[in-house]
N, C-alpha and C positions, 0 to 999 in steps of 0.2 A: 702787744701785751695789754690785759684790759686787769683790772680791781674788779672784783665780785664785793657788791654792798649784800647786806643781806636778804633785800629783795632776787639780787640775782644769785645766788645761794640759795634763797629756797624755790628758785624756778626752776635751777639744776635737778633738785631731789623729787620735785617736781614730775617733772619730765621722765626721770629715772623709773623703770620699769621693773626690772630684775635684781641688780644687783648694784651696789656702789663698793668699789674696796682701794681701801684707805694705804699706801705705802708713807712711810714717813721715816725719815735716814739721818736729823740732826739733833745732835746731843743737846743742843740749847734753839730755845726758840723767843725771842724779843719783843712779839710782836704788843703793839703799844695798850694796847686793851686787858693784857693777863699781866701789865707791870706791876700795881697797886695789889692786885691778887698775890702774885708769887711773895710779895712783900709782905704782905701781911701771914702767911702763910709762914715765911721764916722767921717770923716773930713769935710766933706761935700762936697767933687770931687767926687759925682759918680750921675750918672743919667742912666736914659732908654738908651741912645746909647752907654756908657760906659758898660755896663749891657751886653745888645746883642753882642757886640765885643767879650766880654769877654768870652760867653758860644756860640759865634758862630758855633760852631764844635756841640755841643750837639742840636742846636735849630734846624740844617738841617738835623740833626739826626732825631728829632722827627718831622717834614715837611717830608722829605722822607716816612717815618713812616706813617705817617696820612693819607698821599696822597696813600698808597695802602688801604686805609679806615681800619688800623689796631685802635680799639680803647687803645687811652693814659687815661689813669686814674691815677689822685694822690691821696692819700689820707696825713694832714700832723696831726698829733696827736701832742698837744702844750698844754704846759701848760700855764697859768693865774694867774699875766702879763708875758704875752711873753720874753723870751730874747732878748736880744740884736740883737743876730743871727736870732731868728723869726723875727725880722722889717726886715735885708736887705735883708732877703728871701723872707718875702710878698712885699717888693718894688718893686724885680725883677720879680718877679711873673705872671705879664701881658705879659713879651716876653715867657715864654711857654706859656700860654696862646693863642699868637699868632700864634703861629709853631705846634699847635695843641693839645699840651693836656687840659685836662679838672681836674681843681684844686678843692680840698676844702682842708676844715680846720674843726677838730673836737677838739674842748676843752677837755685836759684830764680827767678831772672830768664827762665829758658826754663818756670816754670809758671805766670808771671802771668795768664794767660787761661784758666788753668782752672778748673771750679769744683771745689771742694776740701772735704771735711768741715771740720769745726772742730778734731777731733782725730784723732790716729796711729788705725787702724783695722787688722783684719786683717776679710777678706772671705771666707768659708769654704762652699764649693761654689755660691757667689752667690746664695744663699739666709737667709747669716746675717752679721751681723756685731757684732764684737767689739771695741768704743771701748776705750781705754786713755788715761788721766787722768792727770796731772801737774804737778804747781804749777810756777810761774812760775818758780823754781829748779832744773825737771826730775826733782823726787824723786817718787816711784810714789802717786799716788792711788788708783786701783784701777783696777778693768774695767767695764762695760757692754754687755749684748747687746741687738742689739735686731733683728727678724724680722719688723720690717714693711717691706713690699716698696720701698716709696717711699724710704724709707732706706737700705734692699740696694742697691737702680736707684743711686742718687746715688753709692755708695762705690765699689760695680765700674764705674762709669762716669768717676769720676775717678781710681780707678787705671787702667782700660785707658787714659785719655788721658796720663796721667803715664810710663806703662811703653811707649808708642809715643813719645815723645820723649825717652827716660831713655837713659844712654847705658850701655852694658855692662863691668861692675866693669874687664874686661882694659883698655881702652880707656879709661877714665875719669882723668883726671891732676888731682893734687891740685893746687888754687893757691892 
């Protein structure tokens, strides 16, 4: 298991060709960098420009990205009512949006019949893919690549089935 710094994050998108698509399956996410955000957020100090400062570095990530016309895709699997962490994440949600990827939302109750990795994944030209780890509390374990095919097939095969029933960020209402 290796940590992507952001050097090695933007060597991925980098590299990426075609397509990156994002699966992501936990209601709460810890990781030590969006603590003082989410915080200030349920205090009611945070907005859109607060928001963009904040993931600045990741939003020209995915702009660079775009602009080689690589497709961004998320998909976020949530449960119902959402978490806490699900509002400040569809709050912030419009500045990707902006920077190029293309979001939805699939209620977990509408992915019960799919088969599903064990963890969050990014799928990168359907040839590689990128596990990302995280303990039971949602704080950042690391990353994992792995490029055997059989495990490609599985991951782009449960996003494409997730992102055909996912509903699109405009459309999606929190409950």
């Amino acid at each position: 298991m290796e940590s992507l710094d952001a050097e090695g994050w933007a060597r991925i998108f980098q590299e990426c060709r075609e397509s990156a698509y994002h699966l992501e399956m936990r209601d709460h996410y810890a990781v030590a960098e969006e603590q003082a955000d989410v915080e200030r957020w349920r205090v009611g100090d945070w907005g859109p420009e607060q928001d963009a400062r904040s993931k600045a570095g990741w939003l020209e990530l995915m702009r660079a990205t775009a602009a080689r016309n690589v497709s961004l895709r998320r998909v976020r699997i949530v449960s119902e009512p959402v978490s806490e962490y699900i509002r400040f994440e569809h709050e912030g949600t419009p500045q990707n949006l902006g920077a190029g990827e293309d979001i939805r939302w699939l209620p977990r109750q509408r992915a019960s019949s799919l088969a599903l990795p064990g963890n969050d994944c990014w799928i990168f030209d359907g040839a590689k893919v990128l596990f990302n780890h995280f303990t039971g509390d949602g704080g950042w374990v690391g990353n994992e690549i792995s490029t055997e095919p059989d495990v490609v097939k599985l991951c782009a095969q449960a996003f494409a089935s997730a992102w055909n029933r996912a509903v699109p960020h405009g459309d999606f209402l929190l409950k």
